[in-house]
C-alpha positions as CSV (number, residue, x, y, z in Angstrom):
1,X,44.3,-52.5,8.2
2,X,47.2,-54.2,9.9
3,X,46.8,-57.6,10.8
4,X,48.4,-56.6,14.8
5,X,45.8,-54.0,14.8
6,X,43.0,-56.5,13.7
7,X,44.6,-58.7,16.6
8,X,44.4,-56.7,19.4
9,X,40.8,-55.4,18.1
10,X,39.4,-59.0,18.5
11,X,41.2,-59.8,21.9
12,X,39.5,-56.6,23.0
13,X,36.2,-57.7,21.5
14,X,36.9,-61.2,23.6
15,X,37.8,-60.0,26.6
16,X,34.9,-57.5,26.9
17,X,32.4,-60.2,26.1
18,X,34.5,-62.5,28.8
19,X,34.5,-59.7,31.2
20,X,30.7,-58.8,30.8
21,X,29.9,-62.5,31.0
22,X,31.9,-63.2,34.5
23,X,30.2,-60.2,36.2
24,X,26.6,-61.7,34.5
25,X,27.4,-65.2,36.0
26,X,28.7,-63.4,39.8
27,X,25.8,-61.2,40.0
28,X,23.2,-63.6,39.4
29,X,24.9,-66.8,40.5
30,X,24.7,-66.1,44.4
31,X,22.2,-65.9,47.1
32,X,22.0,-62.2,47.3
33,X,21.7,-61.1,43.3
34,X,23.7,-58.0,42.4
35,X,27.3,-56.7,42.8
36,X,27.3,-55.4,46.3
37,X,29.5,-56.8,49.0
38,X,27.1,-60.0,49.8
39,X,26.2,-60.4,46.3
40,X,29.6,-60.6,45.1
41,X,30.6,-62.8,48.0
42,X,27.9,-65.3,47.4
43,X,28.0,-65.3,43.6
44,X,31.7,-65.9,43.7
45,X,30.7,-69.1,45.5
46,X,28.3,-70.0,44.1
47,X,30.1,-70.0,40.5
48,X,33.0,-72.1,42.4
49,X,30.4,-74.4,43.8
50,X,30.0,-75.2,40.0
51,X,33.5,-77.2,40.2
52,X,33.3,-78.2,43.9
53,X,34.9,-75.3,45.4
54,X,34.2,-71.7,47.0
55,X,34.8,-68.6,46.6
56,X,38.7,-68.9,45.5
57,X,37.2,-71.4,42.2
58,X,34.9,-68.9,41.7
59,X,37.4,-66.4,41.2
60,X,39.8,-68.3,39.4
61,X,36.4,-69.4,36.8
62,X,35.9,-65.6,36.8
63,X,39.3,-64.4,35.8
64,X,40.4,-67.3,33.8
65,X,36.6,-66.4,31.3
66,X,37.5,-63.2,29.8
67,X,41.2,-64.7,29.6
68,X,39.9,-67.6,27.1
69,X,37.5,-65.4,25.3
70,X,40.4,-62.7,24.5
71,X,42.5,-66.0,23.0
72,X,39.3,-66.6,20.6
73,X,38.9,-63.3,19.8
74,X,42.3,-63.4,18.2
75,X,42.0,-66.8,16.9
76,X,39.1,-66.2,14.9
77,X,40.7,-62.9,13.7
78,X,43.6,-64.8,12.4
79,X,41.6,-67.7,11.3
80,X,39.6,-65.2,8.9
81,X,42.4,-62.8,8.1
82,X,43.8,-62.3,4.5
């Protein structure tokens, strides 16, 4: 297999397991659990809370997670690659 398609396989990998993991930590982070309106308001600030802010650190946490976890995805891909 070509080593860009191993790449891009292991940033997808990462970035789903990122992805899944933010919308784990909004839904159940807030007052109101799940990913309605409220629950996605609250969880959002409650994940920024973690690092002294709101809801704005809370999104930047969310987006910046599946970011970092696509980057190790192709790290370890390349780190175990022929």
């Amino acid at each position: 297999m070509d080593n860009n398609v191993k790449q891009m396989m292991g940033a997808a990998g990462g970035g789903a397991v990122g992805a899944t993991g933010s919308l784990a930590a909004i839904s159940g982070a807030g007052a109101v659990s799940g990913l309605g309106a409220a629950g996605i308001t609250s969880g959002l600030a409650g994940v920024g809370s973690l690092v002294g802010g709101g809801m704005l650190a809370g999104l930047g946490i969310a987006v910046a997670l599946p970011v970092v976890t696509c980057l190790a995805g192709v790290a370890v891909v390349r780190a175990f690659s022929d």
